[in-house]
C-alpha positions, 0 to 999 in steps of 0.5 A: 500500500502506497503511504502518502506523504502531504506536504503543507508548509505555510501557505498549503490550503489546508493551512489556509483554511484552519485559518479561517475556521479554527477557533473553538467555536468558529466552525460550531458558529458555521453549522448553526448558520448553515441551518438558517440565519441566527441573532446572537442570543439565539446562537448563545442558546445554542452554545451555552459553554461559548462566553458572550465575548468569545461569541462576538470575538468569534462572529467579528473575526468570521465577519472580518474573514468575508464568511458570515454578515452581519445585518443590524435593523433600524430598529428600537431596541436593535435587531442584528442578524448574522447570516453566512455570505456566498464565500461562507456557504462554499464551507458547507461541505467542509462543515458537514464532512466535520459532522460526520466524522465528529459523529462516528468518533463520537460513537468510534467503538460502534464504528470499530464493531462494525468494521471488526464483523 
């Protein structure tokens, strides 16, 4: 069996995109808004653990990155929505792919299982 040797040194897109999705919560941010445009409580509901300054810190450098905007209403009291841009949603397959793999680790030894038959 062939053995691959990849070879990323600074500038390989993989490097380029962690770049853009690493952080804790960046791309957990990314598969909420893959569903449907979020306002920031209604993603802070669905990241508990996420503190509200990471949250914005996150959302801020995601926005600053082209892949998500934000959408502030005239409004009293204000209404902001976060939503992905074109360039965001060209992660969703990256994202699902993460899902799918995060979900068999999640259940690794039923995958081990199933594979050992």
């Amino acid at each position: 069996m062939k053995r691959h040797i990849y070879n990323c040194q600074a500038g390989c897109p993989v490097e380029s995109t962690l770049q853009i999705i690493s952080g804790k919560w960046k791309s957990v941010i990314i598969y909420h808004l893959l569903e449907s445009t979020q306002r920031f409580n209604g993603l802070q509901k669905q990241m508990p653990d996420c503190s509200r300054r990471m949250l914005s810190l996150q959302l801020h450098e995601l926005q600053a990155d082209g892949v998500i905007q934000k959408k502030v209403y005239p409004e009293v009291p204000p209404k902001t929505e976060y939503s992905l841009t074109s360039f965001g949603e060209t992660l969703k397959p990256v994202i699902l792919a993460m899902a799918s793999w995060g979900d068999m680790y999640n259940h690794r030894q039923e995958y081990v299982d199933d594979n050992v038959k």
